[in-house]
C-alpha positions as CSV (number, residue, x, y, z in Angstrom):
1,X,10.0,21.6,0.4
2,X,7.7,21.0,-2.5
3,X,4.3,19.9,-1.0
4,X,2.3,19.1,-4.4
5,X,2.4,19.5,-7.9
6,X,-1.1,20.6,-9.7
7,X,-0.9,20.5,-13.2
8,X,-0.9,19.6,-16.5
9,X,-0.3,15.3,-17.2
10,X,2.3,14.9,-19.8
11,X,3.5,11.4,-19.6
12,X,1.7,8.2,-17.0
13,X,3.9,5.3,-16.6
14,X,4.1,2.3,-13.9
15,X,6.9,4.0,-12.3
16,X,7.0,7.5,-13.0
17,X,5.0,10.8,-14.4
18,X,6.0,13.7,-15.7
19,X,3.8,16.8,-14.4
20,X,4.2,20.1,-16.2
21,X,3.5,23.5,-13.9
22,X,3.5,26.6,-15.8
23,X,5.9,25.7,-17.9
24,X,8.2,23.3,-16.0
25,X,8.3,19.5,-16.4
26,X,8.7,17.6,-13.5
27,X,9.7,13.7,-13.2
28,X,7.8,12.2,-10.5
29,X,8.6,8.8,-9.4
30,X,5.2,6.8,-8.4
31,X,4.3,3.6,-7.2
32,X,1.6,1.0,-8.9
33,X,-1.0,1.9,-6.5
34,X,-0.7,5.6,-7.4
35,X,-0.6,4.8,-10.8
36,X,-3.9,3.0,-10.9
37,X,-5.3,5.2,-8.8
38,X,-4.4,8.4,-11.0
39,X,-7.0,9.2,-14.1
40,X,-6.2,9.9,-17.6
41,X,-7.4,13.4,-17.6
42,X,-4.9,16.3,-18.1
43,X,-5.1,17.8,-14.5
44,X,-3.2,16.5,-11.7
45,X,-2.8,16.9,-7.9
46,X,0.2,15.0,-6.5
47,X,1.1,15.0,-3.0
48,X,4.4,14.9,-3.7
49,X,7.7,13.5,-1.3
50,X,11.4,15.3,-2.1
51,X,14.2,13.3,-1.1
52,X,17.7,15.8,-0.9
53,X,21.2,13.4,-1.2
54,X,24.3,14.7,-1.7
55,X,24.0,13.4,-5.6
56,X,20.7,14.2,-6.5
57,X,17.2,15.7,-5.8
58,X,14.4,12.9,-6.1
59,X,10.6,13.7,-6.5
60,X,8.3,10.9,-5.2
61,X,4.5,11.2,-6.0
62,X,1.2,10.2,-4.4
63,X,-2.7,10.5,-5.1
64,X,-3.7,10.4,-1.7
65,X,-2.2,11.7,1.4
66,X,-2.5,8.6,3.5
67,X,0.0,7.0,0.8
68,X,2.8,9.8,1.7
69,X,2.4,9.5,5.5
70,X,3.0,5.8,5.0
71,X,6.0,6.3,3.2
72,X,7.5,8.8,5.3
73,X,6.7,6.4,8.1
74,X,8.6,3.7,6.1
75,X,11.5,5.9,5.6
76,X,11.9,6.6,9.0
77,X,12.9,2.6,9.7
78,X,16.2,1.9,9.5
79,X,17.2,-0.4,6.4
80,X,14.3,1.0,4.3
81,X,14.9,2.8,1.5
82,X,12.9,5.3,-1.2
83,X,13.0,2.4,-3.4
84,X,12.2,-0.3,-0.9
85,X,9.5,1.5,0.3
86,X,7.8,2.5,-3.0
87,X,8.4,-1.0,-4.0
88,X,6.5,-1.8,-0.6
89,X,3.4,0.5,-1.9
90,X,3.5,-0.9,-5.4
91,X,3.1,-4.4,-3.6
92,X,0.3,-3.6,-1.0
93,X,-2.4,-0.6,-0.5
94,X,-1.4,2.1,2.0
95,X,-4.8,0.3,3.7
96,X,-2.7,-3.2,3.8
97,X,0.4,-2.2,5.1
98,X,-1.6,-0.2,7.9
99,X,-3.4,-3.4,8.3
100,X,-0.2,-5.6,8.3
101,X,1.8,-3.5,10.3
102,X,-1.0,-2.6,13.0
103,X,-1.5,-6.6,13.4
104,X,1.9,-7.8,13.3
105,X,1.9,-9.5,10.3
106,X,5.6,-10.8,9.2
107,X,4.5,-13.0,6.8
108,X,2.2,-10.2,4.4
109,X,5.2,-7.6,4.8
110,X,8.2,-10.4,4.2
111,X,5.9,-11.4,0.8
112,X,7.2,-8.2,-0.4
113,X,10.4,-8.6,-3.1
114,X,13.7,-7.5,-1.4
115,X,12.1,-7.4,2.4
116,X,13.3,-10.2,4.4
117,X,12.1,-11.4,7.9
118,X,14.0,-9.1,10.1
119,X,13.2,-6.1,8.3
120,X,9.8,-7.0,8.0
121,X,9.7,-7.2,12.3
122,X,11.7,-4.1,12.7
123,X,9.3,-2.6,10.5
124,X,6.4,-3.6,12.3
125,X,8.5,-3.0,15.6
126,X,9.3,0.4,14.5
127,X,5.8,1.2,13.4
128,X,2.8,-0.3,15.2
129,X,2.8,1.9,17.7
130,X,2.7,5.3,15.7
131,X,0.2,3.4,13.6
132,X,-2.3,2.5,16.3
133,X,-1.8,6.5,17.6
134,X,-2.5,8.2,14.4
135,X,-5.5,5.7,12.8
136,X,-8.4,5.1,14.8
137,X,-8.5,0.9,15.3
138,X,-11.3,0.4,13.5
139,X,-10.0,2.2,10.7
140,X,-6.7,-0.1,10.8
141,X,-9.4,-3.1,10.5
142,X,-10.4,-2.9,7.1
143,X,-13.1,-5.8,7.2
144,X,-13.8,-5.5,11.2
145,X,-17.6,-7.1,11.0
146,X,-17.4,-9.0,7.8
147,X,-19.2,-12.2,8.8
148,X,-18.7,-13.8,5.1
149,X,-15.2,-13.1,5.3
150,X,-15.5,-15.2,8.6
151,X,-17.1,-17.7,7.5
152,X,-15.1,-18.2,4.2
153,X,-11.9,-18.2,6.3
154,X,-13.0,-21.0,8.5
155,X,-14.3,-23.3,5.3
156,X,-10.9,-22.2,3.7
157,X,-9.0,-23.6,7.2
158,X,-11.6,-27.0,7.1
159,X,-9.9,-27.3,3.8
160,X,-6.7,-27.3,4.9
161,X,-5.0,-24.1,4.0
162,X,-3.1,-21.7,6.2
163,X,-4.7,-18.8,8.4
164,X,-2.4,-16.3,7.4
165,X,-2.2,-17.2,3.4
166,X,-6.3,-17.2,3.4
167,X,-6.6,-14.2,4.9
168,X,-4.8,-12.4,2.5
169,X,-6.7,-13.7,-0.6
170,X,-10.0,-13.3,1.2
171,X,-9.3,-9.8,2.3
172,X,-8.3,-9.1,-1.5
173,X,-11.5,-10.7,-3.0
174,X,-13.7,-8.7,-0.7
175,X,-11.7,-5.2,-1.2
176,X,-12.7,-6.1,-5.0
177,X,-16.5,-6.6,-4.5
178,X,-17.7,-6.2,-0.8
179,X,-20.9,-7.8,-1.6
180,X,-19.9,-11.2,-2.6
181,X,-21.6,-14.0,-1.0
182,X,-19.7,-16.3,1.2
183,X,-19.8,-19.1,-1.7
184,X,-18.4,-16.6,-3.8
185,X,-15.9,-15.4,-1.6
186,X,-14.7,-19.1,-1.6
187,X,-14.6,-19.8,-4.9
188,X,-12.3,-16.6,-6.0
189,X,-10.0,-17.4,-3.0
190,X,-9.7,-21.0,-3.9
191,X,-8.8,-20.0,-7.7
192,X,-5.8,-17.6,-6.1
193,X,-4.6,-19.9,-3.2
């Protein structure tokens, strides 16, 4: 019904925004990623999300598009709710869940406050497949030919830490600074496992 909002920034918080469009105000509930992602300058664009209950009319908003079709694919699983699955994007990147969801990852999705192991599989049950149709796979990869990421991820196993935990902290160091060397890569995973 309302597809985005493009105005003027009145208020920026963790958790919500208020957007004025010639003349009206409108709340906008966001998650964490949005927020970071959104400047400080007075004009917006917010893809925005409106949820109709019989109670009330709620505004969700997004700075990128790929963060709305997440949701909506989120929304579409039974158990997951607006807040669940906000709470979902405040916790991991749109990129992340794709990731998670495209390689059947429980344990990443389960991480996530207030998701619990068979919600995280009927997620990724629900899910995977529309993932793999709509995003190219090498898209869904987001470090497909990272050989330092590799390499770091078998020292980090020689060490005696878990695949799946590694992983997760490697793949967050390198989305911070691609071109870290693989000693590097170690060292800011070891300070975070």
């Amino acid at each position: 019904m309302i597809h985005h909002l493009k105005g003027k920034l009145i208020e920026k918080n963790p958790t919500h925004l208020i957007v004025e469009c010639n003349g009206v105000g409108y709340f906008v509930n966001i998650s964490l990623h949005t927020f970071s992602k959104l400047p400080d300058n007075e004009l917006v664009n917010i893809y925005t999300h409106l949820q109709v209950k019989e109670d009330s009319h709620t505004l969700f908003g997004f700075s990128e598009r790929s963060e709305r079709e997440i949701f909506r694919l989120l929304l579409s699983v039974s158990g997951i709710g607006s807040s669940t699955a906000r709470t979902m994007l405040s916790s991991m990147s749109p990129v992340e869940i794709r990731e998670a969801i495209a390689n059947g990852n429980v344990p990443s999705i389960q991480a996530i406050k207030g998701i619990g192991a068979k919600t995280a599989q009927r997620v990724i049950l629900d899910l995977r497949d529309k993932i793999l149709k709509v995003y190219d796979i090498d898209e869904v990869s987001t470090f497909p030919n990272n050989t330092n990421r590799d390499e770091a991820l078998s020292a980090l196993e020689v060490l005696g830490f878990a695949r799946k935990q590694a992983e997760k902290v490697v793949d967050k160091v390198i989305s911070q600074d691609p071109s870290l060397s693989v000693e590097n890569i170690i060292k800011l995973a070891l300070k975070n496992l």
